[in-house]
C-alpha positions as CSV (number, residue, x, y, z in Angstrom):
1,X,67.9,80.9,94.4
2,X,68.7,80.9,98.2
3,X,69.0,83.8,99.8
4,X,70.3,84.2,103.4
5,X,68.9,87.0,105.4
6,X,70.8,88.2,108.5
7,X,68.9,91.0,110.4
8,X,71.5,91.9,113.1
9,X,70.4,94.4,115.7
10,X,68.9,97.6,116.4
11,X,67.1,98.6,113.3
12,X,68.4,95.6,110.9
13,X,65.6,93.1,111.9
14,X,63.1,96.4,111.1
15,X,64.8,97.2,107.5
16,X,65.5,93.7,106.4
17,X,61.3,93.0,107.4
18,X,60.9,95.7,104.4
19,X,63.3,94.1,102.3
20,X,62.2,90.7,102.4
21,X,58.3,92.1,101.9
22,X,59.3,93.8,98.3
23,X,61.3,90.6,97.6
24,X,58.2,88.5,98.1
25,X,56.2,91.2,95.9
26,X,58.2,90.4,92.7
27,X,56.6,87.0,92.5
28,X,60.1,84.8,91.8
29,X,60.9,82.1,93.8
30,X,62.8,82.5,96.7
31,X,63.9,80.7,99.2
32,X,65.0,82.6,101.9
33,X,66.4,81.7,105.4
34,X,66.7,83.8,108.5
35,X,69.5,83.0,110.9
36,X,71.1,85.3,114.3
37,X,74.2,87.5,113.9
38,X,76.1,90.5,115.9
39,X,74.5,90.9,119.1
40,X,71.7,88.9,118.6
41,X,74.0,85.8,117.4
42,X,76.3,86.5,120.6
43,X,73.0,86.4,122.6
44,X,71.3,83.4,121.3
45,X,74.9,81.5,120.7
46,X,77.5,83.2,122.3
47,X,79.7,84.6,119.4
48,X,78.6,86.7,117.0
49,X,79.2,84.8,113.8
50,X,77.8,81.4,114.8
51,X,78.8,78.4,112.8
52,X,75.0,77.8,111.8
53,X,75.3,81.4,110.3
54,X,78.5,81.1,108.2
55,X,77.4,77.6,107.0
56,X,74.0,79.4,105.9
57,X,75.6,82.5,104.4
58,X,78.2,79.9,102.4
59,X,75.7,77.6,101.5
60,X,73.6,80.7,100.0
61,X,73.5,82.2,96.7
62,X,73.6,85.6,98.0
63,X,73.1,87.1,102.0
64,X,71.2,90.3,102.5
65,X,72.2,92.1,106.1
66,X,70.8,94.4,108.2
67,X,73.0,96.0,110.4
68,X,75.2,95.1,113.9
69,X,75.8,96.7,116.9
70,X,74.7,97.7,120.4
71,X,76.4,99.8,122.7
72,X,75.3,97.2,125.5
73,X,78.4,95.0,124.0
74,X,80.9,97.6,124.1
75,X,82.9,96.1,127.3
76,X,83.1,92.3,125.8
77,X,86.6,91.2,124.2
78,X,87.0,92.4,120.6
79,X,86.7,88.8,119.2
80,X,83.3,89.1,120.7
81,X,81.6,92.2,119.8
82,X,79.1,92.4,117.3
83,X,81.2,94.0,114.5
84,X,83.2,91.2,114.1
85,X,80.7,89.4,112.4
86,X,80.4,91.4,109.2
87,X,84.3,91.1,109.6
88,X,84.4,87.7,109.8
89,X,81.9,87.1,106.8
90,X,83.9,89.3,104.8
91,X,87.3,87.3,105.0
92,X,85.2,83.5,105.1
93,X,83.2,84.4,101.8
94,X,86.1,86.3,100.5
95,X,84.5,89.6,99.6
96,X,87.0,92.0,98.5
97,X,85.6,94.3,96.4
98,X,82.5,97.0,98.1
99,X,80.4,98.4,95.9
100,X,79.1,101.7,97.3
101,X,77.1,104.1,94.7
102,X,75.9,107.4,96.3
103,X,73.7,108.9,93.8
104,X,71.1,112.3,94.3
105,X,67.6,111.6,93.6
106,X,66.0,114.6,92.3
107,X,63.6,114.8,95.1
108,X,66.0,115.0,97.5
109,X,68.4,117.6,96.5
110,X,66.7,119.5,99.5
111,X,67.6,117.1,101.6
112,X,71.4,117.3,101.3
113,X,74.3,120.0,103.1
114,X,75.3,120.9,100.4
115,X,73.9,123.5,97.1
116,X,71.6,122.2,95.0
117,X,74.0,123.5,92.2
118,X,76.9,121.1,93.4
119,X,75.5,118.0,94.2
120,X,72.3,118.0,91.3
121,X,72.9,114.6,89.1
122,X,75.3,113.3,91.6
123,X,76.2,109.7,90.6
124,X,78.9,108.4,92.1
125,X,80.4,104.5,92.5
126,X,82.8,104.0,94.9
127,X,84.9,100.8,95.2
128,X,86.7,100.0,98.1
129,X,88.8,96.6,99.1
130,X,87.2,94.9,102.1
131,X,89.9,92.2,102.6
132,X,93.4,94.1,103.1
133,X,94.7,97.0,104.4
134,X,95.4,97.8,108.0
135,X,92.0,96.6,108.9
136,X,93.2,92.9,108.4
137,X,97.1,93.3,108.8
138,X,99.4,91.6,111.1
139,X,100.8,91.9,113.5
140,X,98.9,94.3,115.3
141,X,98.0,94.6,119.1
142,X,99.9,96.1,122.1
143,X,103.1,96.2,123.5
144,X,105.9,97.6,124.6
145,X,107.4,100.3,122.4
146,X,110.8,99.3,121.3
147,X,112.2,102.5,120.3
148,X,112.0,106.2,120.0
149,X,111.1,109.0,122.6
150,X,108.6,107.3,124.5
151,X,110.8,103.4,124.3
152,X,109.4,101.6,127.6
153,X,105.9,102.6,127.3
154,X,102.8,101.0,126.3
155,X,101.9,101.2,122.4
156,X,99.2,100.2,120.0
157,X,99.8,99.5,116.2
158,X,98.7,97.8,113.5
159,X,100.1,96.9,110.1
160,X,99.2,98.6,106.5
161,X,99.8,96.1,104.0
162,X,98.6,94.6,100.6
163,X,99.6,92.1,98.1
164,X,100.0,92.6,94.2
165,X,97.2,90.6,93.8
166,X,94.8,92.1,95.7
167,X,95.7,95.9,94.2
168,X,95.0,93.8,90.6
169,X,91.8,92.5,91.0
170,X,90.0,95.7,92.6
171,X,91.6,97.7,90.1
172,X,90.1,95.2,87.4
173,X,86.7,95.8,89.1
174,X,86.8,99.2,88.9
175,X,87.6,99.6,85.6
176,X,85.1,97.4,84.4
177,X,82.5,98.8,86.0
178,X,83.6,101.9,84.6
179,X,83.4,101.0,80.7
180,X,79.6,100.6,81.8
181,X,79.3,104.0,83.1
182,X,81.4,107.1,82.0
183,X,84.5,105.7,81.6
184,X,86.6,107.1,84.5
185,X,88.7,106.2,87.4
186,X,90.1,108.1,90.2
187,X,92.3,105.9,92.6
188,X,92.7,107.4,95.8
189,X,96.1,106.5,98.3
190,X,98.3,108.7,99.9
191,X,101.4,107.6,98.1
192,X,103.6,110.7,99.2
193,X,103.4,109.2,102.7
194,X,103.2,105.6,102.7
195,X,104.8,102.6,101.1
196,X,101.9,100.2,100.5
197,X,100.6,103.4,99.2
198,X,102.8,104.1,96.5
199,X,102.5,100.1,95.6
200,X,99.3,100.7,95.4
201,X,99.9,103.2,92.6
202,X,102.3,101.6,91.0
203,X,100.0,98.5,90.6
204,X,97.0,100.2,89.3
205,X,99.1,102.3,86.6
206,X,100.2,99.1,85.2
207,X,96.4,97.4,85.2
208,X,95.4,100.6,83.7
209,X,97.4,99.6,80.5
210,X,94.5,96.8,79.8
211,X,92.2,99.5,80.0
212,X,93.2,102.5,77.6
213,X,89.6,103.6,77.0
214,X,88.9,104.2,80.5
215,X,90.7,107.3,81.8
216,X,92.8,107.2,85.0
217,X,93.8,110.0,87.9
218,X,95.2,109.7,90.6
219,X,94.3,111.3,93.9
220,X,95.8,111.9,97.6
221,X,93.0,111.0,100.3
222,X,92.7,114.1,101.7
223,X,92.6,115.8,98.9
224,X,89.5,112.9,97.3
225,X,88.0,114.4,100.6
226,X,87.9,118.0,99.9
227,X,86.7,117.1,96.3
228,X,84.1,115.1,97.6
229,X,82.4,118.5,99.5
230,X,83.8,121.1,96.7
231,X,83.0,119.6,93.3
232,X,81.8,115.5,93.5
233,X,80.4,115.8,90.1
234,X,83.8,115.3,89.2
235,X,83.7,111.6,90.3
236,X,82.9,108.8,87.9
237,X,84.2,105.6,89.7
238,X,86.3,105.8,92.8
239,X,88.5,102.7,93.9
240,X,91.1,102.7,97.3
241,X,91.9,100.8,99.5
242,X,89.9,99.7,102.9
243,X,90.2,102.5,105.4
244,X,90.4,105.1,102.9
245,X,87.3,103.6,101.4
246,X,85.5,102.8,105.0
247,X,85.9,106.7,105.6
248,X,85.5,108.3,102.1
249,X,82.0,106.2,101.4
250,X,80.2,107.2,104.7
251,X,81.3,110.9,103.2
252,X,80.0,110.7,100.5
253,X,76.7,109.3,101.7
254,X,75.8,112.6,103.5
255,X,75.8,114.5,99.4
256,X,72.6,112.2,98.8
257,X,71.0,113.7,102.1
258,X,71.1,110.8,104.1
259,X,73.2,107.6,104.7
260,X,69.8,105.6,104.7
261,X,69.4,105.9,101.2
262,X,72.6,104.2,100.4
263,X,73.0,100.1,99.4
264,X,76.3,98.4,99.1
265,X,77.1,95.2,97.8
266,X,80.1,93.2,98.8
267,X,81.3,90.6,96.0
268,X,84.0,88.2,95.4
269,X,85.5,86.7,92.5
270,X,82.3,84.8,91.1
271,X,79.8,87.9,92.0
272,X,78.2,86.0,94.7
273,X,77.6,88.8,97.5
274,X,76.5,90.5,100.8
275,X,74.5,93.1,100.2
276,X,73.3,95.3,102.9
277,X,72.9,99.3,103.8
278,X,75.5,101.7,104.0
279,X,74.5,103.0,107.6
280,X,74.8,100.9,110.9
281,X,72.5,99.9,113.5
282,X,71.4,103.1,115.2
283,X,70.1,101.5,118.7
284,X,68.8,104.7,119.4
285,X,65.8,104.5,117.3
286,X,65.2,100.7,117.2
287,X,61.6,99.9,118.0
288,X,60.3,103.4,116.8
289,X,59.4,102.4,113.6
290,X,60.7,105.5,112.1
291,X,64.0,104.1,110.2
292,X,64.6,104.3,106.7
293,X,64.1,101.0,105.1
294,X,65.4,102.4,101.5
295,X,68.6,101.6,102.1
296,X,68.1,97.7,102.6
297,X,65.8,97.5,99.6
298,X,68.0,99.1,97.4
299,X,70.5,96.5,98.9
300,X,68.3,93.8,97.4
301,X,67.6,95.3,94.2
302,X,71.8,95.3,93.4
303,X,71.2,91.7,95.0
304,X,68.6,91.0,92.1
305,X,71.0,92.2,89.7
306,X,74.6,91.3,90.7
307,X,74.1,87.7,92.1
308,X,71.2,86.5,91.0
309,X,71.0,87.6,87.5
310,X,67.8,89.6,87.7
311,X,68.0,92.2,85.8
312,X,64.3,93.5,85.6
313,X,63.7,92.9,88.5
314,X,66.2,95.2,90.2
315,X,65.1,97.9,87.4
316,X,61.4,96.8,89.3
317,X,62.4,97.9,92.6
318,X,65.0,100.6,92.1
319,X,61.9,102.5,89.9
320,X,59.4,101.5,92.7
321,X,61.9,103.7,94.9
322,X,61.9,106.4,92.4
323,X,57.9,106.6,92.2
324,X,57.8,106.6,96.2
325,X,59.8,109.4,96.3
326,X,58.1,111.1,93.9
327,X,54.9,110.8,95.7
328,X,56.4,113.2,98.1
329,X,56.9,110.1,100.9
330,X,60.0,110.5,103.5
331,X,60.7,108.9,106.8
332,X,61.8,111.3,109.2
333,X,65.6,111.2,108.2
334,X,64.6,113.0,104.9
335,X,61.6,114.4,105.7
336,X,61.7,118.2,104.8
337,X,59.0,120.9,104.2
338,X,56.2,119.5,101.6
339,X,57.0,115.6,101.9
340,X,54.8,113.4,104.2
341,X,56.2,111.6,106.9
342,X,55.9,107.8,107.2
343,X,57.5,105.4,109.3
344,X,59.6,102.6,108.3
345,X,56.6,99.8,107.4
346,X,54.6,102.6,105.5
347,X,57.2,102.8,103.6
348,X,58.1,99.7,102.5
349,X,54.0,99.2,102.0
350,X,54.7,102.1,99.6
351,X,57.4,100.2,97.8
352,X,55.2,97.1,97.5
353,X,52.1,99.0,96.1
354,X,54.8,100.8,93.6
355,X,56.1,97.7,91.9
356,X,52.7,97.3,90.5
């Protein structure tokens, strides 16, 4: 089992560190290899997806990232900024489907916006398509506008499109991983507006038909949104497409409290992944030692259980979390009245001596 770990920048090399110490804890055998991406891949090799990093992250059974980003690569071409390689791994391994669960641990109903009485029990999955959408489609850039009030002047776009193919097989994942939980699907578009939208629809009515246990609704985006603060208990499994997804899941992190307690996985066809935290790579507080490493090691634990066919062992982690918490132990970001404060190493120290 090969495991390729890509720390990133800011806090990822901190988090991953915790990550790959619980990993080493379980006592399987791992073999794991470390290689540069984002800033610190432009830095070392002058892109930020060096070809030594894609050939380890294909050659893997599974990757586990950290995070990328530094606002000290802001002014380099697009093509060469640090997000670009989470991009780039993302079309190369052909992982379309993101897996983002936000679920409310007990112990830290405190810790989110909104009332206890609204977000208790919250257990979420949301499913969003990584490989389509405006994000990826062409043509895009600038140019002259052609047309219209403002023909003559400089304009930016970008194109919204998907395929039949890729609206069937995220709908397929979403409704089988909904048979295993409560058996419900909302799909989120904005079909009164757009096109691909109303595709998008279409195509997920008709996979429903495959499906007839698992119940299906519809939703517009904006409305999803206002659900999400109003009543997000209503939510079993949400599945949209890209940006919808990118904006909804970051949402919905903020009901568990905070955006560091949130893994994702990214999967393709044959459930070989990237797994890394929901949040990004907060340069701010890199070095402190005060980020939340939950995140990352929740990352590994779906890791353990959706590409490497370790079952137990990601029940082994994701109750070593559970016991942590319990203890009353927080890092700063959900630290609250009553809980003791640790810093990022204590607390994946904490997660070690918990597995036992």
């Amino acid at each position: 089992m090969k495991i390729a770990i890509l720390p990133g920048d800011g806090i990822g090399p901190e988090i991953t560190a915790q990550a790959v110490k619980v990993l080493n804890a379980l006592g399987e055998s791992f073999e794991m290899e470390s290689a540069e991406v984002g800033g610190a891949g432009y830095a070392a090799h002058g892109h930020p997806l060096p070809e030594g990093t894609l050939k380890l992250a294909k050659e893997a059974d599974a990757v586990l990232f950290g995070a990328v980003g530094d606002y000290k690569y802001d002014t380099l071409e697009r093509a060469l900024r640090p997000e670009q390689a989470i991009l780039g791994l993302r079309r190369e391994l052909n992982l379309f489907a993101n897996l983002r669960p936000a679920i409310l641990y007990p112990e830290l109903a405190g810790a989110s916006t909104l009332k206890p009485e609204v977000v208790s029990g919250l257990d979420i999955l949301i499913i969003r398509e990584l490989t389509g959408d405006i994000y990826f489609g062409k043509p895009r850039g600038v140019r002259e506008c052609p047309d219209g009030p403002f023909k003559g002047q400089r304009e930016g776009f970008d194109t919204m499109r998907y395929a039949e193919g890729e609206i069937r097989r995220i709908a397929h994942v979403a409704f089988q991983a909904a048979r295993k939980r409560d058996k419900r699907v909302t799909s989120v578009d904005k079909a009164n507006v757009l096109e691909t939208f109303q595709f998008w629809r279409d195509i997920v009515t008709d996979v429903h038909k495959e499906y007839q246990d698992v119940a299906l609704e519809h939703m517009y985006v904006d409305n999803a949104a206002m659900q999400l603060v109003r009543a997000p208990k209503k939510f079993d499994v949400i599945v949209t497409g890209n940006m919808f997804g990118d904006i909804l899941s970051d949402a919905a992190a903020m009901l568990t409290g905070s955006i560091g307690m949130l893994p994702s996985a990214s999967l393709d066809a044959n459930n070989k992944g990237l797994y890394e935290p929901s949040h990004g790579s907060a340069p701010d507080i890199a070095g402190q030692g005060v980020a939340n490493p939950l995140a990352t090691i929740l990352s590994a634990a779906m890791m353990l259980r959706f590409s490497l066919g370790l079952t137990e062992q990601a029940d082994r982690i994701e109750n070593a979390v559970k016991r942590v918490l319990a203890q009353g132990l927080r890092t700063p970001d959900i630290h609250e009245a009553g809980s003791t404060k640790v810093g990022t190493e204590e607390m994946g120290n904490a997660v070690v001596a918990a597995l036992a």
